[in-house]
N, C-alpha and C positions, 0 to 999 in steps of 0.2 A: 821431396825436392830431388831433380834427376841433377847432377853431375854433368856435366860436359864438359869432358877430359881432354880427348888427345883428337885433333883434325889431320885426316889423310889427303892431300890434295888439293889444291885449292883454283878457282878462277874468279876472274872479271864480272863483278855483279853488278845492278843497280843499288841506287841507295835505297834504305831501308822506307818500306811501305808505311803508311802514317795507321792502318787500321788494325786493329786487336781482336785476336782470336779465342775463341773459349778453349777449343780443344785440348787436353792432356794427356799423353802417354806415359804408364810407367814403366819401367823395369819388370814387367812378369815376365817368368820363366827363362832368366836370363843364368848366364853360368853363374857359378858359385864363386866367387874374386877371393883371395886371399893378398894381391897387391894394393895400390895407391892408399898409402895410413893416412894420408891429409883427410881421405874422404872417411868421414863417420858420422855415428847415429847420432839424432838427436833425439834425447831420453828426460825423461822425468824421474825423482825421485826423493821422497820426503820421508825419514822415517824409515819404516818396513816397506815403504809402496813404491815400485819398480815398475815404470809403465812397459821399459822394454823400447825399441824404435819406432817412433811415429813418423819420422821424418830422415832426409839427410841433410847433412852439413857439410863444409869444405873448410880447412881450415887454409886462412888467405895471408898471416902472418900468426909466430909463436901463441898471439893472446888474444886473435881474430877469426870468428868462424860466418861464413854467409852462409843463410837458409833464406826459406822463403817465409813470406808475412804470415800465410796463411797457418806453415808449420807454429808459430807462434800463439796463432789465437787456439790451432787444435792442442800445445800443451797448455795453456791457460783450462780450456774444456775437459782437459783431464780432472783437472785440480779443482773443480765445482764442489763444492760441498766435503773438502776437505781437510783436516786440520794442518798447521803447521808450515805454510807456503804465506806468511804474510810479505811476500816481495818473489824477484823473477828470476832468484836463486836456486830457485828447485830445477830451473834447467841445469842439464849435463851435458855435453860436448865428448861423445863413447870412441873413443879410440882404438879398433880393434874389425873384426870382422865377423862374431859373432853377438849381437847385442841380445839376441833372444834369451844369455847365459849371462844371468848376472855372474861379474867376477872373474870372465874371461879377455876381458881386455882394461883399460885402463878408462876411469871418468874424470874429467879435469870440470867443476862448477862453475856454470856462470855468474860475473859479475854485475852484469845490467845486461836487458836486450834493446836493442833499438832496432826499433820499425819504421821503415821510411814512411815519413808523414803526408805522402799522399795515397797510402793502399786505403781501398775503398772497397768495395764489393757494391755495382750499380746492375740491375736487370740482370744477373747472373754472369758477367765477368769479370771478370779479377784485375786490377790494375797497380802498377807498382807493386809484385808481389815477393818483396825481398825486403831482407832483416839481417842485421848482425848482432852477434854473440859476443861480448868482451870476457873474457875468461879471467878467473881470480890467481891463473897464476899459467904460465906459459908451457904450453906442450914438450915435452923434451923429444932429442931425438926424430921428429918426424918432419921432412923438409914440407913447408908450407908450400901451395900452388896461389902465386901470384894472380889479383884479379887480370882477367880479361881486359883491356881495354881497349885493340881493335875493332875493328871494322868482322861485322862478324856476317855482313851479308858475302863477305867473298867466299863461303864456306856452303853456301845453297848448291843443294843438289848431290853434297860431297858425303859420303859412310863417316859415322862419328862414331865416338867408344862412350858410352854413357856407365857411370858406376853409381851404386847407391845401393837405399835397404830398400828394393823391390818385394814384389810379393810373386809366390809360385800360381796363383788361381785369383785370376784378375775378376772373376765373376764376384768371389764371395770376400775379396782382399783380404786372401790368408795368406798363411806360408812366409811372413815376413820375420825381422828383424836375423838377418844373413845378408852378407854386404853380395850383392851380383853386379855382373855388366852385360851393355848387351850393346849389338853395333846397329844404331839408328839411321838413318837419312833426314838429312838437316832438309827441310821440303822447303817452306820460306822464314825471313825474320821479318818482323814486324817494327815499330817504332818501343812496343812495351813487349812485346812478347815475339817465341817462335812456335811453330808445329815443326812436329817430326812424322815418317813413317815408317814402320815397319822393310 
């Protein structure tokens, strides 16, 4: 899940388009971030097994993290045929900027996830793709990032700062779990989703 952090600029948009886009960019080959701690990995871990980052999270208050649905079904996918995860406690919420080192930053467990009950997956787009993380005990020290809840078509057209655990080689999606950013163009928003471009 990409981060959309900080807007430079802004104008006078139309309102938001009714149609949904497949398109997704990530984070490759973005700089290396050692700032925003709200923003961190979301991780697996049962036992000895350390998935490392599969996803990003934003933490939106002390005991609240938002990701997307889909990061949710791919930590379930982790966990196929493994012992020790009878509930959706094996998620972690990694606090830090290197998540590929276990032990280098801090893990706070999750308590329950909820996934908005309309994500679907129909003819290969993704609808409602967001989830939140209630955490078994409150993040210390790191100021949360308040959801959004403007108007975010006035931001089309405008350089954004995206953060998250991108990967360095978008061909073979490696080179991850290292928090990067990288500065986007908001292209359009749609009613369920945005594209970005390089």
């Amino acid at each position: 899940l990409l981060t959309l952090f900080l807007c430079f600029g802004c104008s006078d948009k139309p309102a938001a388009k009714s149609e949904v886009i497949q398109s997704q960019h990530a984070i490759v080959n973005g700089e290396k971030e050692t700032d925003y701690p709200a923003i961190g990995a979301m991780t697996v871990q049962v036992g000895d097994f350390y998935s490392g980052s599969f996803c990003t999270g934003t933490l939106i208050t002390p005991t609240w993290v938002v990701t997307a649905a889909h990061c949710i079904d791919g930590g379930y996918n982790r966990m196929n045929g493994r012992e020790g995860a009878p509930d959706e406690t094996f998620f972690h919420f990694y606090v830090g900027h290197r998540a590929d080192r276990e032990g280098s930053g801090v893990m706070y467990r999750a308590a329950r996830v909820v996934v908005h009950p309309g994500w679907t997956e129909r003819g290969g787009r993704q609808f409602y793709d967001i989830a939140l993380m209630e955490l078994q005990e409150p993040v210390q020290d790191v100021d949360p990032y308040p959801m959004f809840t403007g108007d975010l078509t006035q931001y089309e057209g405008e350089q954004l700062l995206y953060a998250g655990f991108g990967v360095s080689d978008g061909a073979e999606g490696t080179g991850g779990g290292t928090k990067r950013s990288k500065m986007l163009t908001l292209r359009r928003v749609y009613s369920s989703s945005f594209s970005t471009v390089q």
